[in-house]
C-alpha positions as CSV (number, residue, x, y, z in Angstrom):
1,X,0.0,0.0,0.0
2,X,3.0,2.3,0.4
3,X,3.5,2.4,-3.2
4,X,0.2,3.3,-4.3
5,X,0.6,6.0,-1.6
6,X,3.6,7.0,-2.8
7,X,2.0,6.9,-7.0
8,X,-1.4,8.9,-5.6
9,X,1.1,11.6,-3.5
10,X,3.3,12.2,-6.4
11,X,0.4,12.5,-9.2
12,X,-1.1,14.9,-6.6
13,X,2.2,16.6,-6.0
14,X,2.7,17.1,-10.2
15,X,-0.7,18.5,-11.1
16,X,-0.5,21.1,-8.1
17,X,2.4,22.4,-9.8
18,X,0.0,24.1,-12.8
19,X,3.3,24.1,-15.4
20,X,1.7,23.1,-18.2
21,X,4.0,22.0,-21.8
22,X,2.4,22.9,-24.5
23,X,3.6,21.4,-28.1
24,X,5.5,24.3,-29.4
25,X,7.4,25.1,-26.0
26,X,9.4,22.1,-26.1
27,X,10.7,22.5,-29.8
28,X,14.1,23.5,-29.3
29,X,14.9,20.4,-26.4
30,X,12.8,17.9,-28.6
31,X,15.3,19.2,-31.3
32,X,18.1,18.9,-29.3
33,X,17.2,15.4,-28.1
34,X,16.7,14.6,-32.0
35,X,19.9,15.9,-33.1
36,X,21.7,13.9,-30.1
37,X,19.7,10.8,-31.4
38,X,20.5,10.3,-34.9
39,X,24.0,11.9,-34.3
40,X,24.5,8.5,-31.6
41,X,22.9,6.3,-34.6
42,X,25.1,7.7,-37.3
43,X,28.2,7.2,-35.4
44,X,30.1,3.9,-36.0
45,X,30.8,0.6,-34.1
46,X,33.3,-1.4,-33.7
47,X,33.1,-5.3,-33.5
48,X,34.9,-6.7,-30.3
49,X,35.4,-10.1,-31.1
């Protein structure tokens, strides 16, 4: 039951906190985040054999 406290209390805690994200506010870290992405995937691996 302490987890399920724990869930409800921190669900509580996050909509008290009225910060909403709206689509076009989080453009420039969803780029960022992107760009690191396919930066990792076009990067190349070695085989350790």
């Amino acid at each position: 039951m302490k987890k399920q406290k724990s869930l409800i209390g921190n669900i509580i805690a996050e909509t008290a906190k009225n910060e909403i994200s709206l689509p076009w506010a989080r453009g420039a870290r969803r780029a960022e985040w992107i760009a690191k992405r396919t930066l990792q995937s076009m990067t190349p691996k070695s085989a350790n054999a």
